[in-house]
C-alpha positions in Angstrom: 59.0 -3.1 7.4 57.0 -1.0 5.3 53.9 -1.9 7.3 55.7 -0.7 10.6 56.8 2.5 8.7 53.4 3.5 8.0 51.5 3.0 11.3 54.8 4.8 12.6 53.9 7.8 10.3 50.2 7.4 11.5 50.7 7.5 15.2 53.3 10.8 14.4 50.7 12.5 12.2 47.5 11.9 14.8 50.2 13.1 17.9 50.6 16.3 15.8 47.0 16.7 15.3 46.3 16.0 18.8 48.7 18.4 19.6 48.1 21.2 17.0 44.5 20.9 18.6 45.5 21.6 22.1 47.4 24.5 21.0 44.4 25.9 19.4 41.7 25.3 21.8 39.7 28.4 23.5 39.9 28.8 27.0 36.5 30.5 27.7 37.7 34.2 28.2 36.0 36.9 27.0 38.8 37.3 23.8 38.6 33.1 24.2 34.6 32.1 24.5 34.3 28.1 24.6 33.2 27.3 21.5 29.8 24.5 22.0 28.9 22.3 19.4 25.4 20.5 19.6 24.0 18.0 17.2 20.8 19.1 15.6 18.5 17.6 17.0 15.7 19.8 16.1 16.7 20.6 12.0 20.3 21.5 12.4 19.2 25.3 12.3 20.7 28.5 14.0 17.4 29.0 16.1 16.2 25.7 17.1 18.2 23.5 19.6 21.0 26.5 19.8 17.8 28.4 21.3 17.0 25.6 24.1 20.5 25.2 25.6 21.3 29.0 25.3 19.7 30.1 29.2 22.1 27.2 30.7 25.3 29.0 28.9 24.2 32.4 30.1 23.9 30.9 33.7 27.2 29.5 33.5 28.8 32.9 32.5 26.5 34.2 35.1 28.2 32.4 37.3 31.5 32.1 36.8 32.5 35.0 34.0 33.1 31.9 31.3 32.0 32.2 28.2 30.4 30.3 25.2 29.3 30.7 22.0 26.8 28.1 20.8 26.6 26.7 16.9 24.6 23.8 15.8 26.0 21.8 13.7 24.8 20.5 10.3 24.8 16.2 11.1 25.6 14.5 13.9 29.1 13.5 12.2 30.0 17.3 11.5 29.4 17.7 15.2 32.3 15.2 15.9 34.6 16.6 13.6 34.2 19.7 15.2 35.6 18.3 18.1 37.8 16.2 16.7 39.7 18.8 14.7 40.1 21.1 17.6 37.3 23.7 16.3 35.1 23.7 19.2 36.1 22.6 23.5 32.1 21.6 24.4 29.5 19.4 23.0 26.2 18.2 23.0 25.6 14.7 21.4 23.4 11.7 21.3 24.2 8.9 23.6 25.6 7.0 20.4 27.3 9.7 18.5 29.2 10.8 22.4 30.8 7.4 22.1 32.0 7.5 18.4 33.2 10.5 19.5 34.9 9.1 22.7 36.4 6.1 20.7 38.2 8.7 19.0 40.2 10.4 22.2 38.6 13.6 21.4 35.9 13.7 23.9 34.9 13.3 27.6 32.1 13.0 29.5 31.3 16.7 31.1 27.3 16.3 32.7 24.1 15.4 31.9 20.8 17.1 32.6 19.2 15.6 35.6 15.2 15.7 36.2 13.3 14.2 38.8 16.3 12.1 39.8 16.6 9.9 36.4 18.9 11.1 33.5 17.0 9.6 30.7 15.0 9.6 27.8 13.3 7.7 24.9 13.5 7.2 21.5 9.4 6.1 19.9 8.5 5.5 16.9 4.8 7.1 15.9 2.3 6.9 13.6 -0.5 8.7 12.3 -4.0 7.2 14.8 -6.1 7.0 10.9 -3.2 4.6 9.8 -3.3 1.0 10.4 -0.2 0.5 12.4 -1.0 -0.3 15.8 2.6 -2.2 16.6 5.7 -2.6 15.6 5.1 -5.6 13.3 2.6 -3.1 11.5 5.3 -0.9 10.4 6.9 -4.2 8.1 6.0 -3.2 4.5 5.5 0.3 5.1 7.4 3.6 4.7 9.5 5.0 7.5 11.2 8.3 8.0 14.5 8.0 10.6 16.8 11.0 11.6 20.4 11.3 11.0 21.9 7.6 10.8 24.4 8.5 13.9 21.8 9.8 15.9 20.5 8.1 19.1 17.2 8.3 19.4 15.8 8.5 16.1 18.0 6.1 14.1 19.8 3.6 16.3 17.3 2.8 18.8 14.1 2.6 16.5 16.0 0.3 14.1 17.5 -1.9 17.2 13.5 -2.2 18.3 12.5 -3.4 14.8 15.1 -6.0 14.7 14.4 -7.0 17.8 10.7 -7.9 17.1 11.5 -9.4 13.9 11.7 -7.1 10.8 14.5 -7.4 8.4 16.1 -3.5 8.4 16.0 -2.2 5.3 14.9 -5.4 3.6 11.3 -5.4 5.4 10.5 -1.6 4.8 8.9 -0.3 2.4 10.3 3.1 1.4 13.0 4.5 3.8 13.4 8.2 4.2 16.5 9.7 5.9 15.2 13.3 7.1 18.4 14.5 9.1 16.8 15.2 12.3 13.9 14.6 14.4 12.2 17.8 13.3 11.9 16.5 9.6 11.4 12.9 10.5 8.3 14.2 11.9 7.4 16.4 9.6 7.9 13.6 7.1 4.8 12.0 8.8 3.1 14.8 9.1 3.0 15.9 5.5 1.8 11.7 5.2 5.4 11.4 3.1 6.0 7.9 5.2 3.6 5.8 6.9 5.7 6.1 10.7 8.5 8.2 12.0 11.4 7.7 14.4 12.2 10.4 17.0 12.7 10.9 20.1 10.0 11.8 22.9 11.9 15.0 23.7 11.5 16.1 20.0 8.1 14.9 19.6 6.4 16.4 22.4 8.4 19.7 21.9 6.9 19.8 18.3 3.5 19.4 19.5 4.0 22.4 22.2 4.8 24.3 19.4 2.1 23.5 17.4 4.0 21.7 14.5 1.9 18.4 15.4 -2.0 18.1 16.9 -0.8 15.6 19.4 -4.2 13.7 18.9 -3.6 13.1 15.8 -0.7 10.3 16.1 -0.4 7.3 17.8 2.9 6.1 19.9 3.6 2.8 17.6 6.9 1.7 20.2 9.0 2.8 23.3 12.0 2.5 23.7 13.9 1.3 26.9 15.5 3.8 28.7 18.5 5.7 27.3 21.0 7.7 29.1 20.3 11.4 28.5 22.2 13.5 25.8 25.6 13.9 26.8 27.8 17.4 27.4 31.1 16.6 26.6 34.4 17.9 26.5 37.6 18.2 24.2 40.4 16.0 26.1 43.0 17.9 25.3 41.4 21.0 27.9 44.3 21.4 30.7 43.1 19.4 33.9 42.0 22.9 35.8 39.7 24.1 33.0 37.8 20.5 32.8 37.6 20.9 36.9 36.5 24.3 36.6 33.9 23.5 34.3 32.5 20.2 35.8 32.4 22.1 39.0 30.0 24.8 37.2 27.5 22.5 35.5 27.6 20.6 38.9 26.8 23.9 40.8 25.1 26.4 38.4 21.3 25.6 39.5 22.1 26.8 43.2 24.7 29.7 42.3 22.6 33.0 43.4 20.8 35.4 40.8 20.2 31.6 38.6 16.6 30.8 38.4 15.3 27.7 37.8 14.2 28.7 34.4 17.6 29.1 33.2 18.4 25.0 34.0 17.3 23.5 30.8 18.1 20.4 28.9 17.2 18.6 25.5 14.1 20.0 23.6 14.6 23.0 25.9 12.6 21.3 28.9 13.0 22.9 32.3 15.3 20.2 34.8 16.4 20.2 37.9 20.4 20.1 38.0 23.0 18.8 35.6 25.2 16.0 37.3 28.7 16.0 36.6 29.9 12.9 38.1 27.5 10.5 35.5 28.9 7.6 35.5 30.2 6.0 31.6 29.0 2.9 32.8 25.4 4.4 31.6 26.2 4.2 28.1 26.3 0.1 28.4 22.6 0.3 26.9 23.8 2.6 24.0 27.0 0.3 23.1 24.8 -2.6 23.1 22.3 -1.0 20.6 25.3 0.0 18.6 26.9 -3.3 18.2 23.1 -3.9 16.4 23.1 -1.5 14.5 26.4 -1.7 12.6 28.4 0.0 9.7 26.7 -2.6 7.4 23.3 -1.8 8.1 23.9 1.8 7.8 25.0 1.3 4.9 22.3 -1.1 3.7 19.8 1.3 5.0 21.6 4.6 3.2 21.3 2.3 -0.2 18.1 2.2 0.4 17.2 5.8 1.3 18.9 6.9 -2.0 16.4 4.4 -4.3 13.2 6.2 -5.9 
């Protein structure tokens, strides 16, 4: 009895959130501006990833008179709290950290950046070309830098690829280094604090176009397989003619007149075609599988690790 009391009490208590949420949300007026949440992907900073997703926002209010203001949020589980608590409508996550989202019936799909007809990316994992790690078996011993431990392509994926050809995660590492973000996981390898870094591609070529890594200097250690592209979501709790309104912009926005291409860009701030927003869920198979790897228990293991000197 007591048992059915509480979960009673719990299912009343996440209604009224749910509901408090729905009362709260923004509806993308002027007075109202959708509030847009995106992981931080690039060092969690003000000017960084809010920078590269900024033109597409503009060509959206271009377009259609909504508007958005854009904050990058600290960590990857900050970002889902944000949306979870009813403090922001749109965001922009990893493939892994949309779904813990998702599970949470706070968030729906909204589009995904399209270029050259694929919706993908890839998560590496690099090291320096004067090291001796060549492959992945290399990296066993050594010290590695990872991103966030909810993000994608710099924690989940690289750590799936090390299981996967045999390394113990964290028991074969050496020293294991928990940057944040792809920025500082790279920097971490390129101040030589850790012997290899996980990030993704996106990040990693965007550092070197901006001069915060001599692309010669590093070597691609591992590849991942493809992953389904960073996610817009949205809050589910938007009435049904907002969420139409607004998968009917992203769908649209890179033929609506006075938008130039320019303004169509995606993670890392790379130019892309369109954004597509009928993307299917049944993309994310690859990320729940990598998930189901990478479990609560490893994180853990691994954040016991990160925190010894």
């Amino acid at each position: 009895m007591k048992f059915k009391l509480l979960t009673i009490c719990a299912l009343l208590a996440l209604q009224f959130t749910t509901l408090a949420a729905a009362q709260t949300l923004h509806n993308g007026s002027k007075e109202k501006p959708y509030r847009v949440v995106l992981v931080p992907a690039d060092g969690g900073t003000q000017d960084g990833t809010r920078a590269d997703f900024q033109p597409l926002f503009n060509a959206i209010t271009r377009q259609t008179g909504q508007h958005f203001t854009l904050t990058v949020a600290q960590s990857y589980a900050a970002a889902t709290e944000a949306m979870c608590t009813g403090v922001a409508e749109i965001g922009w996550f990893g493939a892994v950290s949309y779904l813990q989202t998702r599970s949470r019936g706070c968030a729906e799909l909204l589009a995904v950046d399209v270029l050259d007809g694929e919706s993908v990316y890839y998560a590496g994992i690099f090291a320096r070309k004067d090291s001796s790690i060549a492959t992945l078996a290399d990296v066993k011993g050594r010290s590695v830098a990872f991103g966030d431990v909810n993000s994608t392509s710099s924690f989940t994926f690289p750590v799936a690829m090390l299981l996967d050809s045999g390394i113990r995660v964290p028991e074969d590492l050496g020293r294991v280094r928990l940057a944040g973000s792809h920025a500082n996981s790279l920097k971490a390898l390129e101040q030589a604090q850790v012997d290899a870094a996980a990030a993704s591609f996106d990040s990693f070529e965007k550092a070197v176009r901006q001069g915060a890594l001599k692309g010669g200097e590093y070597r691609v250690v591992a590849r991942s397989i493809p992953i389904p592209n960073p996610p817009l979501a949205m809050h589910t709790q938007l009435p049904a003619a907002e969420k139409a309104r607004l998968r009917e912009a992203f769908n649209s926005v890179h033929k609506a007149p006075g938008i130039s291409p320019d303004m169509i860009r995606g993670y890392g701030g790379k130019k892309v075609d369109r954004y597509d927003a009928s993307y299917s869920e049944k993309e994310f198979t690859v990320a729940i599988e990598m998930m189901a790897k990478v479990n609560d228990a490893l994180k853990v293991a691994v954040l016991r690790k990160a925190g010894q000197k």
